[in-house]
C-alpha positions as CSV (number, residue, x, y, z in Angstrom):
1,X,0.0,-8.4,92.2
2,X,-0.2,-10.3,88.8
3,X,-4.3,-10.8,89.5
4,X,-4.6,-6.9,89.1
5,X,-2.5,-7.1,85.5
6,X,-4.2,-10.2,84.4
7,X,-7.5,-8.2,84.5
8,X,-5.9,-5.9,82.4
9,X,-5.7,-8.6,79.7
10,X,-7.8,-10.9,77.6
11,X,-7.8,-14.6,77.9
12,X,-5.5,-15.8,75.4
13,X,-1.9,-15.8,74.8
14,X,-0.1,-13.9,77.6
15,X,-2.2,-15.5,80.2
16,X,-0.7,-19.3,79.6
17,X,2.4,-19.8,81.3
18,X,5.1,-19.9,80.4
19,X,4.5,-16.5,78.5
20,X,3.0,-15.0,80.9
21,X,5.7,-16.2,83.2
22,X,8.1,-14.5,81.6
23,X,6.8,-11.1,81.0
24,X,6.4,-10.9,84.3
25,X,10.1,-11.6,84.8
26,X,10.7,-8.9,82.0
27,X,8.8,-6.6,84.5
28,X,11.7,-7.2,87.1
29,X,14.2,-7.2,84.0
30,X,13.1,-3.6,83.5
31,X,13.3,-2.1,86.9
32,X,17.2,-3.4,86.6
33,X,17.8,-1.6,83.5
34,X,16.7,1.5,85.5
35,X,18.9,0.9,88.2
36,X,21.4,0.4,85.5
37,X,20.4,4.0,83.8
38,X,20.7,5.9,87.1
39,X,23.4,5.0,88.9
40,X,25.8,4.9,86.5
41,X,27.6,1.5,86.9
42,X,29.8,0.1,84.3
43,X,31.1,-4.2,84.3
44,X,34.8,-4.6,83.6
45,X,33.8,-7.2,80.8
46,X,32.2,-4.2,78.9
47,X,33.6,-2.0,76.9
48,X,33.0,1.5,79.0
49,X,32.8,3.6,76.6
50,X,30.3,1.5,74.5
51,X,28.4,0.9,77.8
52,X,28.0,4.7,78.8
53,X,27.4,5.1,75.0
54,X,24.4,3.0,75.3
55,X,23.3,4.8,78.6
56,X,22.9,7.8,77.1
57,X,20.9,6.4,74.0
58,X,18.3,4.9,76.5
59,X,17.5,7.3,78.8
60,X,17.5,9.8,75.8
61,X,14.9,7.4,73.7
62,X,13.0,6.8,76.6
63,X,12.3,10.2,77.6
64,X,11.5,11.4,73.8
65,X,9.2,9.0,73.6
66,X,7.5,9.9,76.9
67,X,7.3,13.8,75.9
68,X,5.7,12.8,72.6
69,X,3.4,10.4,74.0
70,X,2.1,13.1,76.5
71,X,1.6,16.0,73.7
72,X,-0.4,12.9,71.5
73,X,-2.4,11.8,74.3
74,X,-3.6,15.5,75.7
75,X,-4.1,17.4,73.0
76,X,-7.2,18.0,71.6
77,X,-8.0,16.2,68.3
78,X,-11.0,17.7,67.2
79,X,-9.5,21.4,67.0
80,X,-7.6,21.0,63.2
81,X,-5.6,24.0,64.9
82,X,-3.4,21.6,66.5
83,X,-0.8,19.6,63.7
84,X,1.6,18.6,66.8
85,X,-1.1,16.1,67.6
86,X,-0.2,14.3,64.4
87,X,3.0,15.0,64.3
88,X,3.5,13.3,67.9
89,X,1.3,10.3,66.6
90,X,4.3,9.2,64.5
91,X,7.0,9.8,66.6
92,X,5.1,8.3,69.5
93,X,4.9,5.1,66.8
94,X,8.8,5.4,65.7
95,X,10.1,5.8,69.2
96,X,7.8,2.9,70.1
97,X,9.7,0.7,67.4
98,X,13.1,2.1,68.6
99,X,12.4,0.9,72.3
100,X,11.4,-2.2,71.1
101,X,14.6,-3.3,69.2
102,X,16.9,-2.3,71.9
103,X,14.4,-4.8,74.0
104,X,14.6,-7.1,71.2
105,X,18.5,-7.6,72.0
106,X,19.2,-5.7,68.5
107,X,21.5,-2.9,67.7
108,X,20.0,-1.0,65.1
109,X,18.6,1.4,66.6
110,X,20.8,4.7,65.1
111,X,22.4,4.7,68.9
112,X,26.2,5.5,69.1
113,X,26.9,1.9,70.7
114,X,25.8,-0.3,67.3
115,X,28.5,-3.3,68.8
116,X,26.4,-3.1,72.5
117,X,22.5,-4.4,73.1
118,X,20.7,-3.7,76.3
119,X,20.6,-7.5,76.9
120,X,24.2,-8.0,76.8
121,X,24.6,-5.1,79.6
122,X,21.6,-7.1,81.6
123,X,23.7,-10.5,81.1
124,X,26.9,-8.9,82.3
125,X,25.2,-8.0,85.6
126,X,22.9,-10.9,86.0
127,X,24.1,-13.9,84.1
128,X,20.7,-13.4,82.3
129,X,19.7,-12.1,78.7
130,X,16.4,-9.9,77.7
131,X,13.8,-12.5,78.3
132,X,12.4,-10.6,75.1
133,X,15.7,-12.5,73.1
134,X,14.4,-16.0,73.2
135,X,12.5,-18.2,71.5
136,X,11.2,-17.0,67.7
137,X,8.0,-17.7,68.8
138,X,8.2,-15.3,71.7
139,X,9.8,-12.7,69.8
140,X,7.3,-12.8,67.2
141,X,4.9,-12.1,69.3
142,X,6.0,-9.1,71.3
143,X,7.6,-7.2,67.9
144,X,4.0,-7.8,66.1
145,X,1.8,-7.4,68.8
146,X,3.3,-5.3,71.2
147,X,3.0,-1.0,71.3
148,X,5.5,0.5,73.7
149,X,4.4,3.0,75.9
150,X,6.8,4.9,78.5
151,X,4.8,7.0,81.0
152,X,6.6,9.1,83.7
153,X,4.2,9.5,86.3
154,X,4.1,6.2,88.0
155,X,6.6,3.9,89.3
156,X,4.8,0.7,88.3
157,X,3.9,-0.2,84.5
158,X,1.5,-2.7,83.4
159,X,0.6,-4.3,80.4
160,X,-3.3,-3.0,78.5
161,X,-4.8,-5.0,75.9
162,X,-5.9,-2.7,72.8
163,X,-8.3,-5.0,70.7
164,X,-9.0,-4.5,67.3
165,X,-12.0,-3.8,65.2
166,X,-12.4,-7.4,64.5
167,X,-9.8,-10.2,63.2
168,X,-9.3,-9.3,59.6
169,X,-9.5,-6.1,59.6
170,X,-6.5,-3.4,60.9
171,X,-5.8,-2.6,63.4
172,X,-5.1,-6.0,65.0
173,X,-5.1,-6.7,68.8
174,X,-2.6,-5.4,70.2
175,X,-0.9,-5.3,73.5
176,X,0.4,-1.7,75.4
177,X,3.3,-2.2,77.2
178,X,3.4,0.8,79.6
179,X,6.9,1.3,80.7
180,X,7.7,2.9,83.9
181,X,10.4,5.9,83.5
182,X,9.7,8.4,86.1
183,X,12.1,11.2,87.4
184,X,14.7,9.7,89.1
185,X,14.4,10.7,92.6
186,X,17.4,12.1,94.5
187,X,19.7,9.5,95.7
188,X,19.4,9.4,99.5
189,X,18.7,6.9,102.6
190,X,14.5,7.8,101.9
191,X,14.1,6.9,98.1
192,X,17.4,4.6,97.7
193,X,20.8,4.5,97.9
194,X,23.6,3.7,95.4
195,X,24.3,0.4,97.5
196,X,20.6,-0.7,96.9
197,X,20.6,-0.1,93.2
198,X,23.7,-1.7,93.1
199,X,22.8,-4.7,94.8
200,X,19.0,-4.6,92.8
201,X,20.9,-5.0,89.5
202,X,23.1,-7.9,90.1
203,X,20.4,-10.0,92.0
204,X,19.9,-12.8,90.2
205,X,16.6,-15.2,90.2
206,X,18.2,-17.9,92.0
207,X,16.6,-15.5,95.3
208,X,13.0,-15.3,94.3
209,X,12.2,-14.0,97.1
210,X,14.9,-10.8,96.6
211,X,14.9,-11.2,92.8
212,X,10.6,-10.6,92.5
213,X,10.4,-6.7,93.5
214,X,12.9,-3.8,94.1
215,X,13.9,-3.0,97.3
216,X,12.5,0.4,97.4
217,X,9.2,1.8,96.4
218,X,11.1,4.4,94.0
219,X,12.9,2.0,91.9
220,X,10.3,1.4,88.8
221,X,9.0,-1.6,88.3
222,X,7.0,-2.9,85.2
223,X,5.1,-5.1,87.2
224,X,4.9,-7.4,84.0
């Protein structure tokens, strides 16, 4: 599976472990968040209210910038009759940036839960933080280089390298990350069961063989 995404990018950073290493664990980082999202699970060392606070703040982000992403990618920007285009451009962008601090382990975001970040939901579960909360280097380079993308009709994200028009002149190289976020299938024993989400989002990495990909085709997976 990662041959496929490493075609998708250039040789150069991402492709040297251990960076590429560990946004390929993000990937599986990501498809526990979604289990986290839909089935509604809260950690006693959380403060629930806080927690479900934060839920709602990242389904709702996720899904704006999905809807604004869709209107800026399919409309047609030669007819001038069309201003939503535009309009969805920057949204698409500020959305982008929002996603990327909740990632980033940071708070704010203008959510309602400004004393709760995403990775301190994933470390309750897993004993792990955001792999996107490391090193400085490692951070640098996914909040300067790094466009978030969230597209809802696939369960399986990958990463796209966007280059630039050249090296000194904007924009830059950048990197898509395409974010998985399709509907969320109904709950049953032929998508997945509340008992297999449950069990997805607390399996930690010492199990690499249960730990590298969900255990059902309908759980999303970034595939990092």
């Amino acid at each position: 599976m990662s041959e496929y995404f490493r075609r998708e990018l250039p040789p150069g950073e991402l492709i040297v472990d251990p960076t590429w290493k560990t946004f390929k664990n993000f990937g599986v980082q990501w498809s526990k968040l979604i289990a986290w999202s839909w089935g509604g699970f809260t950690d006693p060392s959380l403060d629930t209210t806080q927690e479900n606070d934060l839920r709602v703040d990242f389904k709702k982000l996720l899904q704006k910038q999905a809807l604004n992403r869709d209107i800026y990618l399919k409309c047609d920007t030669r007819n001038p009759d069309y201003p939503e285009q535009d309009f969805a451009r920057d949204r698409v962008e500020e959305f982008s940036k929002q996603i990327k601090i909740l990632l980033l382990g940071e708070t704010d975001s203008g959510g309602a839960a400004p004393g709760l970040t995403l990775s301190k939901v994933l470390e309750a579960y897993t004993n792990q933080p955001l792999m996107t909360t490391g090193d400085a280097a490692l951070k640098k380079l996914f909040k300067e280089s790094f466009n978030v993308g969230v597209i809802t009709n696939s369960f399986i994200g990958r990463i796209i390298y966007a280059k630039g028009k050249d090296a000194t002149s904007p924009p830059q190289d950048k990197y898509i990350l395409e974010l998985a976020y399709p509907p969320q299938p109904q709950i049953s024993d032929s998508t997945f069961t509340v008992e297999q989400l449950d069990k997805w989002l607390r399996t930690e990495d010492s199990n690499p063989i249960e730990y590298a990909v969900p255990p059902s085709a309908y759980i999303p997976w970034s595939g990092c």
